[in-house]
Steps between C-alpha positions, in 0.01 A plus 500: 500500500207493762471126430914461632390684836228286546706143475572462859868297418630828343480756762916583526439719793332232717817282497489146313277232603580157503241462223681756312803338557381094434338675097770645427698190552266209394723437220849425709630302754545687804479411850297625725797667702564718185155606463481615838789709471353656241243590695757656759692655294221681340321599863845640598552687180191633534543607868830652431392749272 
């Protein structure tokens, strides 16, 4: 478990990252509009709370 809280692209309460975002989707075709949404809908999730 220690190892998980030491990998820097899975940290949930520091929002996403575009890196997070970018791994997690390497193997689709998204555009780059949709992956920054991502990343806003995640920062306002996480704000809202």
């Amino acid at each position: 478990m220690k190892e998980c809280a030491d990998i820097e692209l899975l940290q949930p309460l520091k929002g996403l990252s575009s890196e997070a975002v970018d791994e997690a989707f390497k193997d689709f075709k998204v555009s780059t509009d949709f992956k920054n949404a991502v990343v806003e809908k995640a920062t306002i999730s996480m704000t809202e709370s």
